[in-house]
N, CA, C and O atoms as a CHARMM CRD file, in Angstrom:
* protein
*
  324
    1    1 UNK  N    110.71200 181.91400 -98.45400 PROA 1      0.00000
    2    1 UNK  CA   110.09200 183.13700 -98.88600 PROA 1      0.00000
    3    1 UNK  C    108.72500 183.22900 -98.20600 PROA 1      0.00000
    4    1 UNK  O    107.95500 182.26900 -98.16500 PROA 1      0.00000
    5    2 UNK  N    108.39100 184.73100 -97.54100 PROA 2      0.00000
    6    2 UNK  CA   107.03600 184.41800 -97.30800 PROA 2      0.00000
    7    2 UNK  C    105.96700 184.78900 -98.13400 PROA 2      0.00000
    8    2 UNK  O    106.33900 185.38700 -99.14400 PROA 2      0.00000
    9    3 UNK  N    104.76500 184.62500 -98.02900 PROA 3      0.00000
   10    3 UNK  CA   103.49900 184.84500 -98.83400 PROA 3      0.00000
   11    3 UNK  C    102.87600 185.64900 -98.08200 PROA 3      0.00000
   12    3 UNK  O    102.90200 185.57400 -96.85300 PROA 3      0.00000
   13    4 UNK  N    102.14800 186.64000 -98.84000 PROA 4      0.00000
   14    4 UNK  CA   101.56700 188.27300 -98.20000 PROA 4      0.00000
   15    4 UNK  C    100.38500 186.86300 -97.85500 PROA 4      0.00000
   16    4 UNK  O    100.28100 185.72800 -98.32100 PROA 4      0.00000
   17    5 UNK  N     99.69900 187.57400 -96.90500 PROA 5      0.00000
   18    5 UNK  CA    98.19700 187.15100 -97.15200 PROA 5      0.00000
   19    5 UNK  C     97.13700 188.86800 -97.33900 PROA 5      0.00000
   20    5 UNK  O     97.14700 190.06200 -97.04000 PROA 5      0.00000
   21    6 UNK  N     96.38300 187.84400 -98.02300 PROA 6      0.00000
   22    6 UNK  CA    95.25800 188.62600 -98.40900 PROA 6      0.00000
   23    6 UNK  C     94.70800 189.85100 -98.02600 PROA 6      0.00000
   24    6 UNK  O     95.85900 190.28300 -98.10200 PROA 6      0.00000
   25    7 UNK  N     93.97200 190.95600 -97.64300 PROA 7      0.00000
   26    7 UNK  CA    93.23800 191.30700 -96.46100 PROA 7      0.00000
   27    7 UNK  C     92.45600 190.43800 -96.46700 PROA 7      0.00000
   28    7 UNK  O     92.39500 189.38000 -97.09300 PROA 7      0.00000
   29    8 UNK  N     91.31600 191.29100 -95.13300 PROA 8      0.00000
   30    8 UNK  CA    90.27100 190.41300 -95.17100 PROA 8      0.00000
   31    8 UNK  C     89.36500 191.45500 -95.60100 PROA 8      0.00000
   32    8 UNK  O     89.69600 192.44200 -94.94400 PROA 8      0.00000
   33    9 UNK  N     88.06800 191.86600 -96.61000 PROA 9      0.00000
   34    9 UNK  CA    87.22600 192.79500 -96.72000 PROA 9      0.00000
   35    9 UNK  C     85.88500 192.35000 -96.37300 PROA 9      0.00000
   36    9 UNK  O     85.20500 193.16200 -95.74500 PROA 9      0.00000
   37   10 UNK  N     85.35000 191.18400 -96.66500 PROA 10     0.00000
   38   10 UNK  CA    84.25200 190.50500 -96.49400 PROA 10     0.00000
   39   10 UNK  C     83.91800 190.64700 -95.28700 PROA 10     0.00000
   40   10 UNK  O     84.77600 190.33200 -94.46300 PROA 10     0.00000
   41   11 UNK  N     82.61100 191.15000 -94.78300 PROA 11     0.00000
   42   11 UNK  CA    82.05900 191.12300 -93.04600 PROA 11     0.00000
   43   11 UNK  C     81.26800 189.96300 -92.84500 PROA 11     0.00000
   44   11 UNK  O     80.95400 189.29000 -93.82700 PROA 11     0.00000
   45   12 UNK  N     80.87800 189.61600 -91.62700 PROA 12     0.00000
   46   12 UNK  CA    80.43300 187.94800 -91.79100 PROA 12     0.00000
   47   12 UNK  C     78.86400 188.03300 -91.72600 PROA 12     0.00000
   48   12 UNK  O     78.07000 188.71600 -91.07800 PROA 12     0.00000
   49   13 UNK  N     78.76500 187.09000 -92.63500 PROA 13     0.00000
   50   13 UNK  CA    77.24200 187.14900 -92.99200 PROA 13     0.00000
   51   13 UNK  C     76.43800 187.14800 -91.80600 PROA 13     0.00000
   52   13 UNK  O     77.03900 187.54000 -90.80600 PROA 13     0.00000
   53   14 UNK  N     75.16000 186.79100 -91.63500 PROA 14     0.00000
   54   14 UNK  CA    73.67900 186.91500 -91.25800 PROA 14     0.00000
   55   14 UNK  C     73.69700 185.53400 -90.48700 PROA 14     0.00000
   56   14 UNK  O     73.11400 185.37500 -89.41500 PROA 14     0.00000
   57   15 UNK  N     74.53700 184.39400 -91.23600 PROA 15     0.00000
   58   15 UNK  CA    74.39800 182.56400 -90.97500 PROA 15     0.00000
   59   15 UNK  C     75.51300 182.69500 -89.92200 PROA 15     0.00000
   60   15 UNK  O     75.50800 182.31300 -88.75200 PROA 15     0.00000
   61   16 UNK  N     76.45500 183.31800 -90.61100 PROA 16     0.00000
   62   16 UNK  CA    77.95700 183.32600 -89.51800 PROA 16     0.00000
   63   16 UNK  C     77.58300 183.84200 -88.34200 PROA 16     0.00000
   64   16 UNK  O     77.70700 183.11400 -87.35600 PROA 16     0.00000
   65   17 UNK  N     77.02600 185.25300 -88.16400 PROA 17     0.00000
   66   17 UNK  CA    76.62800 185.89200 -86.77600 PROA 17     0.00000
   67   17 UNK  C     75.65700 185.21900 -86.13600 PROA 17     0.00000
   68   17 UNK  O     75.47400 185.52600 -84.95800 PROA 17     0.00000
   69   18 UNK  N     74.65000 183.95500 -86.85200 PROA 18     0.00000
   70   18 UNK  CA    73.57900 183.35100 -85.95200 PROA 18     0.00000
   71   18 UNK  C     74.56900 182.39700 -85.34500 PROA 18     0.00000
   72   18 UNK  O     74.39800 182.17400 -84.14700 PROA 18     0.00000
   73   19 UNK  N     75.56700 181.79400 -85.93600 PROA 19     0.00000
   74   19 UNK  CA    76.12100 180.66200 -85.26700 PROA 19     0.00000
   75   19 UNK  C     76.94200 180.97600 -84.11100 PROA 19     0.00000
   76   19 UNK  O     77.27600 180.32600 -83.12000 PROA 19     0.00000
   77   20 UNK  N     77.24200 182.50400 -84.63800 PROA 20     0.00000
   78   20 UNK  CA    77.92000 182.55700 -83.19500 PROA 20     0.00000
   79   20 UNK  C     77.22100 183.05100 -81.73900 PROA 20     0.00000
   80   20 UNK  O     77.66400 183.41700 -80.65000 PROA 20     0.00000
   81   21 UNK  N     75.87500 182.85500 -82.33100 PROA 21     0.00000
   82   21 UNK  CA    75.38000 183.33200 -81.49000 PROA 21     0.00000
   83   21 UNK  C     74.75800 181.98200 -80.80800 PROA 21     0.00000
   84   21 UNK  O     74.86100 181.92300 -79.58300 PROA 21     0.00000
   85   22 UNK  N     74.25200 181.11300 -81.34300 PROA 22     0.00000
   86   22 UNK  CA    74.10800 180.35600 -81.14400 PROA 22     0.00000
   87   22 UNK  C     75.01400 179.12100 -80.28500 PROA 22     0.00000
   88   22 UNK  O     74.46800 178.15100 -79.75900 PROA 22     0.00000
   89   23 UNK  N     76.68600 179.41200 -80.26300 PROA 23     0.00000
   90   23 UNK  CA    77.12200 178.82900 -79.60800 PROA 23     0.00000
   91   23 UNK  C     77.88600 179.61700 -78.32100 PROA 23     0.00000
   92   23 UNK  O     78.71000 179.24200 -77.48700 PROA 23     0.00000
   93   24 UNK  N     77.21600 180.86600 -78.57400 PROA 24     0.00000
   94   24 UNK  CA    78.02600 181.64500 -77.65300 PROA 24     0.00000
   95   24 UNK  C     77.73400 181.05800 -76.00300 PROA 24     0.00000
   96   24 UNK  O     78.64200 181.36300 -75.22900 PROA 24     0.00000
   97   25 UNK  N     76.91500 180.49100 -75.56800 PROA 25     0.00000
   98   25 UNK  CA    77.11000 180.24000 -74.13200 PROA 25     0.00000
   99   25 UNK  C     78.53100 179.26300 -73.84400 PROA 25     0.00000
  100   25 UNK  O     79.30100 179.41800 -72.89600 PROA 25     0.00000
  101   26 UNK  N     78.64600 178.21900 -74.93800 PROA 26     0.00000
  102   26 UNK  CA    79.77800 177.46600 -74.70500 PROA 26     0.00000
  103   26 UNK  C     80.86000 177.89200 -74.67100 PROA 26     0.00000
  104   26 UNK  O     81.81200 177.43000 -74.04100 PROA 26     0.00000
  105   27 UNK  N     80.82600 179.00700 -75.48300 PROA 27     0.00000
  106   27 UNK  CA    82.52100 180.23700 -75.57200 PROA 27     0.00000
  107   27 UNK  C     82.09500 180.87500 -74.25600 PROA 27     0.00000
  108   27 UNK  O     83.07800 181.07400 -73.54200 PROA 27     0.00000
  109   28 UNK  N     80.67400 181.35100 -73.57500 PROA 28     0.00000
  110   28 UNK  CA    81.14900 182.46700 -72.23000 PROA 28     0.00000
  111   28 UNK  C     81.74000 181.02500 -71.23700 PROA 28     0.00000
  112   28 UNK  O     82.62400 181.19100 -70.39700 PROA 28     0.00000
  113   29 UNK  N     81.04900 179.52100 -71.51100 PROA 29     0.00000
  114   29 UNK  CA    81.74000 178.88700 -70.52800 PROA 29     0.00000
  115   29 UNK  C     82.51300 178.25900 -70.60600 PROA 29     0.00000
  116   29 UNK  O     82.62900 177.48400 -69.65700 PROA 29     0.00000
  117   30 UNK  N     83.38800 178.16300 -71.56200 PROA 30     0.00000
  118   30 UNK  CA    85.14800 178.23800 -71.23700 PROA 30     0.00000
  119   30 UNK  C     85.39500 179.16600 -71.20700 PROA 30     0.00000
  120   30 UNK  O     86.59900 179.21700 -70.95500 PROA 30     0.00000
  121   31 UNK  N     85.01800 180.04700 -71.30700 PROA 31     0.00000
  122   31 UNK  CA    85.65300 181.58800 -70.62000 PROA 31     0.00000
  123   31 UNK  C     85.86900 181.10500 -69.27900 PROA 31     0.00000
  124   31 UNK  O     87.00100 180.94700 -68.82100 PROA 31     0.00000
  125   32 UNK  N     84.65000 180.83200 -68.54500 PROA 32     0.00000
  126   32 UNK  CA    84.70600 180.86600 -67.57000 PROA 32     0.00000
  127   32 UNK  C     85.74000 179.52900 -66.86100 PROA 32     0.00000
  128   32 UNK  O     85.90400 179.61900 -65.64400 PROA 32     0.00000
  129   33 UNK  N     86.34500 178.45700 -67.49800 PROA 33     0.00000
  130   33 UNK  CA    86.90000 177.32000 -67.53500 PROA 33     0.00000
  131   33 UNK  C     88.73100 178.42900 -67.07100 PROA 33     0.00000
  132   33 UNK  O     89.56900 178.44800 -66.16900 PROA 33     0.00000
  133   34 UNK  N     88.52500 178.96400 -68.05400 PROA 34     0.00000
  134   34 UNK  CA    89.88900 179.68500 -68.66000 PROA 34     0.00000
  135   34 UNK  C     90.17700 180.58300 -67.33700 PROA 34     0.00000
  136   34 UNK  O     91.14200 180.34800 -66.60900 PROA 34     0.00000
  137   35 UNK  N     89.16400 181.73200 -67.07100 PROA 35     0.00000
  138   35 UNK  CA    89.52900 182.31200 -65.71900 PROA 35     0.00000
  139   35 UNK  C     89.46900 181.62200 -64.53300 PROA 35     0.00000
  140   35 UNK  O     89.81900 182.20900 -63.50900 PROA 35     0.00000
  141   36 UNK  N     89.13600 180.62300 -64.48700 PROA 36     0.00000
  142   36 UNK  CA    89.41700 179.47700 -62.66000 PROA 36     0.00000
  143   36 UNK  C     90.42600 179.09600 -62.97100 PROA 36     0.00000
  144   36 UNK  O     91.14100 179.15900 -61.97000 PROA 36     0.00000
  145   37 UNK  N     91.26200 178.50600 -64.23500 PROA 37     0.00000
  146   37 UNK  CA    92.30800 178.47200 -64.33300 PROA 37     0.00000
  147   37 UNK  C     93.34800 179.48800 -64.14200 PROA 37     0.00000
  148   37 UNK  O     94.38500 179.13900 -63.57800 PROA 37     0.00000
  149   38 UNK  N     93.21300 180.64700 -64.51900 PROA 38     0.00000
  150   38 UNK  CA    94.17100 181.65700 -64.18700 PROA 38     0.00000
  151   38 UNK  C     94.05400 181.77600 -62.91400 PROA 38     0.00000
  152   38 UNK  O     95.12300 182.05100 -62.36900 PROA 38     0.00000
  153   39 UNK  N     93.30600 181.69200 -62.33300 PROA 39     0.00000
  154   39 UNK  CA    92.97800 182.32200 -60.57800 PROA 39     0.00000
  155   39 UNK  C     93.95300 180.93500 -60.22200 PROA 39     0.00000
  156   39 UNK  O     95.05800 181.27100 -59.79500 PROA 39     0.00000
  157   40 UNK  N     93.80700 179.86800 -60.29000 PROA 40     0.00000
  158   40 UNK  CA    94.64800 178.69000 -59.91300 PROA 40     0.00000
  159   40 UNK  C     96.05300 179.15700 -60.12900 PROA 40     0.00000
  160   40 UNK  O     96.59300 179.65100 -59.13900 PROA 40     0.00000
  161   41 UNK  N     96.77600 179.09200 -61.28100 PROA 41     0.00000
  162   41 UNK  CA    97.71300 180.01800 -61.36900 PROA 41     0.00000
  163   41 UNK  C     98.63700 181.10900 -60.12300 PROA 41     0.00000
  164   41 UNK  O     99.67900 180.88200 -59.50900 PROA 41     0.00000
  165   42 UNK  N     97.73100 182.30100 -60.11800 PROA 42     0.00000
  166   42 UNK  CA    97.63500 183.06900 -59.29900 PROA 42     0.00000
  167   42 UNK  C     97.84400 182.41700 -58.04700 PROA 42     0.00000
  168   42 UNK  O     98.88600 182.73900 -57.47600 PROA 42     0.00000
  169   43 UNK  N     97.00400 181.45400 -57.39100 PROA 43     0.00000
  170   43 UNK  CA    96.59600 181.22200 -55.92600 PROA 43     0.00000
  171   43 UNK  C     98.49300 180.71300 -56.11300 PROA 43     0.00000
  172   43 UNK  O     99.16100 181.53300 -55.48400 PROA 43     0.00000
  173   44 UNK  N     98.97300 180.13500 -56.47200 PROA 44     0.00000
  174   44 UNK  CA   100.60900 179.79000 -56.43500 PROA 44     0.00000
  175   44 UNK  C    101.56200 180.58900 -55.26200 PROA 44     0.00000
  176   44 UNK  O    102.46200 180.24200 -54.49800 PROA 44     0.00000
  177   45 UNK  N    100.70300 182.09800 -55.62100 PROA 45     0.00000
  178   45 UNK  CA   101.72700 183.02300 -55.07200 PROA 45     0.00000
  179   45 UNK  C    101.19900 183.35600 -53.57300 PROA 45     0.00000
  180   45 UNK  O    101.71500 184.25100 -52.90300 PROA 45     0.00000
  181   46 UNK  N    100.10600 182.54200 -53.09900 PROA 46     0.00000
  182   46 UNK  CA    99.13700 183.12000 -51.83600 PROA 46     0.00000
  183   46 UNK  C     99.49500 181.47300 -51.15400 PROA 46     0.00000
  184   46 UNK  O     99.56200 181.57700 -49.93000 PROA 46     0.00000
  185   47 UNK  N     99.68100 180.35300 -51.51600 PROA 47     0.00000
  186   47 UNK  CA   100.54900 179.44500 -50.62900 PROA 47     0.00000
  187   47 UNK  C     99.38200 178.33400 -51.54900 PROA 47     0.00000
  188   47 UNK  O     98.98600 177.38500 -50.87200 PROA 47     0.00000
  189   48 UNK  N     98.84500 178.41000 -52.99100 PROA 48     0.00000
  190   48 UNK  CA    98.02800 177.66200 -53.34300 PROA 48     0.00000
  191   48 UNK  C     96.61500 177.25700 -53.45000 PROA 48     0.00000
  192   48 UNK  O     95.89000 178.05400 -52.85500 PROA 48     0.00000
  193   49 UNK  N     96.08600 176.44800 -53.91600 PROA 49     0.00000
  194   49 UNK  CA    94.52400 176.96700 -54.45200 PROA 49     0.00000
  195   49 UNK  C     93.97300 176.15900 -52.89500 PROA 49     0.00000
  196   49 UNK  O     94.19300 175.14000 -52.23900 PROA 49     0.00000
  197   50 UNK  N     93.06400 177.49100 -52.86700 PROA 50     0.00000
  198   50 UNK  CA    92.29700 177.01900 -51.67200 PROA 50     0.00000
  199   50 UNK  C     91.09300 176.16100 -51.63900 PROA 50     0.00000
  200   50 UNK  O     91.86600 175.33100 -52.11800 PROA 50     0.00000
  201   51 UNK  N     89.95400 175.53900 -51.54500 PROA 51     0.00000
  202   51 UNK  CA    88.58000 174.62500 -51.84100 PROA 51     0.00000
  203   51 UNK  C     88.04800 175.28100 -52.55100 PROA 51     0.00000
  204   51 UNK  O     87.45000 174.81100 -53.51900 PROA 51     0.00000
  205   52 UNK  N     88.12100 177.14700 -52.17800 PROA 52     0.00000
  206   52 UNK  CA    86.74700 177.84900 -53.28300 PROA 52     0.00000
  207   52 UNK  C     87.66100 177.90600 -54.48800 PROA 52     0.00000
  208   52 UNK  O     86.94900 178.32300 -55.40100 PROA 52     0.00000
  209   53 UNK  N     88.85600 177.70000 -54.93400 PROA 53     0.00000
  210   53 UNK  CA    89.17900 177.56600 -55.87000 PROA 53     0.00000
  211   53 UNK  C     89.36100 176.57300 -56.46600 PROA 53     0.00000
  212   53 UNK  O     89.86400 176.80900 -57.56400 PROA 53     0.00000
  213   54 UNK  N     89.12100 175.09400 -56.19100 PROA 54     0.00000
  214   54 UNK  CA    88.82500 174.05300 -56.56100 PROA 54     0.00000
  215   54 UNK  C     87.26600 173.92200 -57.30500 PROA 54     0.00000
  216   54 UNK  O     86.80600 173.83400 -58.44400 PROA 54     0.00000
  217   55 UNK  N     86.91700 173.95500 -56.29700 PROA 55     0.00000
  218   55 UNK  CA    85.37200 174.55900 -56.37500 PROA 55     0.00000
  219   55 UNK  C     84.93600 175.06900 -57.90800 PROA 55     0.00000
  220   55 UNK  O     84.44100 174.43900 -58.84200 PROA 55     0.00000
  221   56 UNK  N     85.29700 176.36200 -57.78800 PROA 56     0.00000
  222   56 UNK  CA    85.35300 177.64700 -58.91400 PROA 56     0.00000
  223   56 UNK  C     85.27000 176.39500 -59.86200 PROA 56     0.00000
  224   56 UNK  O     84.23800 176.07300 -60.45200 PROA 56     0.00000
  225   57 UNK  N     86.47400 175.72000 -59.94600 PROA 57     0.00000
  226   57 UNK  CA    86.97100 175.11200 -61.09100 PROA 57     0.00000
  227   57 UNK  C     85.79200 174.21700 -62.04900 PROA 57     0.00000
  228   57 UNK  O     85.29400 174.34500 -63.16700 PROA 57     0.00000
  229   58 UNK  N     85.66000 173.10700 -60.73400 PROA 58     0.00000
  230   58 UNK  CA    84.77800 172.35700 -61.19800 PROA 58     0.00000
  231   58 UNK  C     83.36800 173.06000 -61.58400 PROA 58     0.00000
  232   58 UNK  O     82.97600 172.87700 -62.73700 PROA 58     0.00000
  233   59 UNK  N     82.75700 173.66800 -60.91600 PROA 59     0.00000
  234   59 UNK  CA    81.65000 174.11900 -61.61000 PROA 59     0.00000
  235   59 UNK  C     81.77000 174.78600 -62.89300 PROA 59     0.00000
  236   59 UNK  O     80.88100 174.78700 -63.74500 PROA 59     0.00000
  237   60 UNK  N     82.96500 175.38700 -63.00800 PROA 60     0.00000
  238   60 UNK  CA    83.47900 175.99500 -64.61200 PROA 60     0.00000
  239   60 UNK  C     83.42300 174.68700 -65.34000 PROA 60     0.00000
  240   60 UNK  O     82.56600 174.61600 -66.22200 PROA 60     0.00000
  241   61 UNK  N     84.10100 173.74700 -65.15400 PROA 61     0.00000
  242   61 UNK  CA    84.12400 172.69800 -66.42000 PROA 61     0.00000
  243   61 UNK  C     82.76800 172.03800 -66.63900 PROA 61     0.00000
  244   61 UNK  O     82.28300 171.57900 -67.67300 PROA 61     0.00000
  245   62 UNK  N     82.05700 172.13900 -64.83000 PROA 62     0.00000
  246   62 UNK  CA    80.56800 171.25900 -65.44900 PROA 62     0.00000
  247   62 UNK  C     79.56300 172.55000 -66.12700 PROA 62     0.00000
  248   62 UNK  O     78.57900 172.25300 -66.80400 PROA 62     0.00000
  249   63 UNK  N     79.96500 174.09300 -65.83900 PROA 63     0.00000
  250   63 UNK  CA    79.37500 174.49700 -66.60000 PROA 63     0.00000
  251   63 UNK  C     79.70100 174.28000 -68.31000 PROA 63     0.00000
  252   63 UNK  O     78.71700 174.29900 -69.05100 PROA 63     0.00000
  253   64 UNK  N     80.67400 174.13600 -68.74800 PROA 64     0.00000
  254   64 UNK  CA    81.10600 173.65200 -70.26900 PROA 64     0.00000
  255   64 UNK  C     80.45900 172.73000 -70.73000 PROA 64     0.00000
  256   64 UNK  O     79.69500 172.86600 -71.68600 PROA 64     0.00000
  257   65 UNK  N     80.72000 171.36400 -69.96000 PROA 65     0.00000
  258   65 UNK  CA    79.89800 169.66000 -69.73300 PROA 65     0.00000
  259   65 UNK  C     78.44300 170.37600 -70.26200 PROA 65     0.00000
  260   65 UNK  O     78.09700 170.33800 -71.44300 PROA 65     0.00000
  261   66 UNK  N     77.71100 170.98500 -69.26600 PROA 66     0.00000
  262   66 UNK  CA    75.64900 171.55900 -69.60900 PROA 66     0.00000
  263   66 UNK  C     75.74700 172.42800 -71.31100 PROA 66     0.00000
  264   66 UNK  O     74.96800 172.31400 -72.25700 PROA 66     0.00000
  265   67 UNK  N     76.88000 173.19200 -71.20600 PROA 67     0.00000
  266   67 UNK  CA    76.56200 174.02500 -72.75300 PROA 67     0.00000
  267   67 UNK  C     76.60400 173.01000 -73.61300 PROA 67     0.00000
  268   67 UNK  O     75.74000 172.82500 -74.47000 PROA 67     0.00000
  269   68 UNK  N     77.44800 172.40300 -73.46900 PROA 68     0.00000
  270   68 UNK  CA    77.97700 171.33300 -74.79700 PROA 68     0.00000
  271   68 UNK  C     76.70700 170.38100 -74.69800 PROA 68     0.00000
  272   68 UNK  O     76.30600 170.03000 -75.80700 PROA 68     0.00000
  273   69 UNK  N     76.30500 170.10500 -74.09700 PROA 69     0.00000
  274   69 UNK  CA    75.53300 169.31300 -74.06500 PROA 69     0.00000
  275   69 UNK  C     73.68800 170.03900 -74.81100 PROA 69     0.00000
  276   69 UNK  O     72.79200 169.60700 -75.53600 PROA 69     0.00000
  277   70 UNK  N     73.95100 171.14800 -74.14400 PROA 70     0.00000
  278   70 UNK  CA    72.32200 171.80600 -75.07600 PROA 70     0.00000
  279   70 UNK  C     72.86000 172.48100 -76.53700 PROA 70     0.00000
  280   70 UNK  O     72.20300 172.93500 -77.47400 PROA 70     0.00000
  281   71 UNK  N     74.09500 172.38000 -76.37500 PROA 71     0.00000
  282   71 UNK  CA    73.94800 173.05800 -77.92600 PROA 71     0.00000
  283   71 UNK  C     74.06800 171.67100 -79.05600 PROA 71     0.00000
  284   71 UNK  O     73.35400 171.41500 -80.02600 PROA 71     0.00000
  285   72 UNK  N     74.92700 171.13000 -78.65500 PROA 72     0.00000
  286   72 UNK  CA    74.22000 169.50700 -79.26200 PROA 72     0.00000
  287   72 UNK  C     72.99300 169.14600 -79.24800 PROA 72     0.00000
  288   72 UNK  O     72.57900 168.87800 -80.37600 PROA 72     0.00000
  289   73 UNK  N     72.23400 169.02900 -78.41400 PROA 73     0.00000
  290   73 UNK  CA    70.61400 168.97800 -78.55300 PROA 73     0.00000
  291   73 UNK  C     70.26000 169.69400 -79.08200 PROA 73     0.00000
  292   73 UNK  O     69.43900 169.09600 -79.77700 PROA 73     0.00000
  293   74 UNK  N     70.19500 171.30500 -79.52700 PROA 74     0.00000
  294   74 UNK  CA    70.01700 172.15100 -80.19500 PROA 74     0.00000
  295   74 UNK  C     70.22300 171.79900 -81.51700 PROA 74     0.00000
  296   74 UNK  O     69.25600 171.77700 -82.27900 PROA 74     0.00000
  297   75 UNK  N     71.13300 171.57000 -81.83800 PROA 75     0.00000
  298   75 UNK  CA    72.16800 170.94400 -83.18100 PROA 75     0.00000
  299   75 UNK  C     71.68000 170.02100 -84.13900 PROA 75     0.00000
  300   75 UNK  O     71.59700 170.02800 -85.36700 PROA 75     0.00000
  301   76 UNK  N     71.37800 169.21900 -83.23300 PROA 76     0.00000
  302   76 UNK  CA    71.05300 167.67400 -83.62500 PROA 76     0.00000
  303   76 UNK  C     69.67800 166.94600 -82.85900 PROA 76     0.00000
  304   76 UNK  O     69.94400 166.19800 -81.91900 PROA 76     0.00000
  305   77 UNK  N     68.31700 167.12100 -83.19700 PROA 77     0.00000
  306   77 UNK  CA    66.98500 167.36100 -82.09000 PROA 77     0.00000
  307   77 UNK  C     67.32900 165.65600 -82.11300 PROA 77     0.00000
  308   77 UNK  O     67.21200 165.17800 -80.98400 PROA 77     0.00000
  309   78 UNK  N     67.64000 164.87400 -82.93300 PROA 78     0.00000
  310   78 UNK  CA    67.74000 162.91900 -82.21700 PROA 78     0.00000
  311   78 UNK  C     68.61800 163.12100 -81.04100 PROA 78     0.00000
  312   78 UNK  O     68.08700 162.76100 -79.99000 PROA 78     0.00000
  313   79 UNK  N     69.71400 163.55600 -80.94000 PROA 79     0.00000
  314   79 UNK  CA    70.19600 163.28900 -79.60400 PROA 79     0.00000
  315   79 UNK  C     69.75200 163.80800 -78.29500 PROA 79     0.00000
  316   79 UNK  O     70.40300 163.43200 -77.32000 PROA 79     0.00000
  317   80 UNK  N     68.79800 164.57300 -78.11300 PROA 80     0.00000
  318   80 UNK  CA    68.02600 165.19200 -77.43600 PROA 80     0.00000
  319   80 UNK  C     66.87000 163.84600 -77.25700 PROA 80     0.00000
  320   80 UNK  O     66.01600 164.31000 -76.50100 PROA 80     0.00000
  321   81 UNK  N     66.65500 163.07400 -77.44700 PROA 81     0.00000
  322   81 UNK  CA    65.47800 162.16500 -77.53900 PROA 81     0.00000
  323   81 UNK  C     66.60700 160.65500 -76.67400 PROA 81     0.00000
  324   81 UNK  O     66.10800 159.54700 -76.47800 PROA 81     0.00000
């Protein structure tokens, strides 16, 4: 049997919208993780990923590696020390 769920009516607080704001560079950079991956994908059909798409890549994940890393320092000011 299934179970309705709920709506949702509640809008997200003041704490919820700082946090996401607060971690939003790490969400634009797996964004950006996520689209070098699709372009990899893609390159399949052009005979495969070429260097600038290697490339692309890695700087996408070391951009993730730098967010994660300041929003933890942000987070937590001892690990920053």
């Amino acid at each position: 049997m299934r179970k309705r769920l709920a709506p949702i009516t509640a809008e997200p607080t003041a704490a919820d919208l700082a946090a996401i704001d607060a971690e939003w560079p790490l969400i634009a950079a797996e964004l950006d993780v996520l689209d070098a991956e699709i372009m990899m994908l893609y390159a399949e059909d052009r005979g495969g990923p070429t260097v600038l798409d290697w490339r692309r890549l890695r700087r996408a994940e070391a951009g993730v590696t730098r967010a994660a890393a300041e929003l933890a320092a942000r987070t937590n000011p001892r690990r920053a020390a």
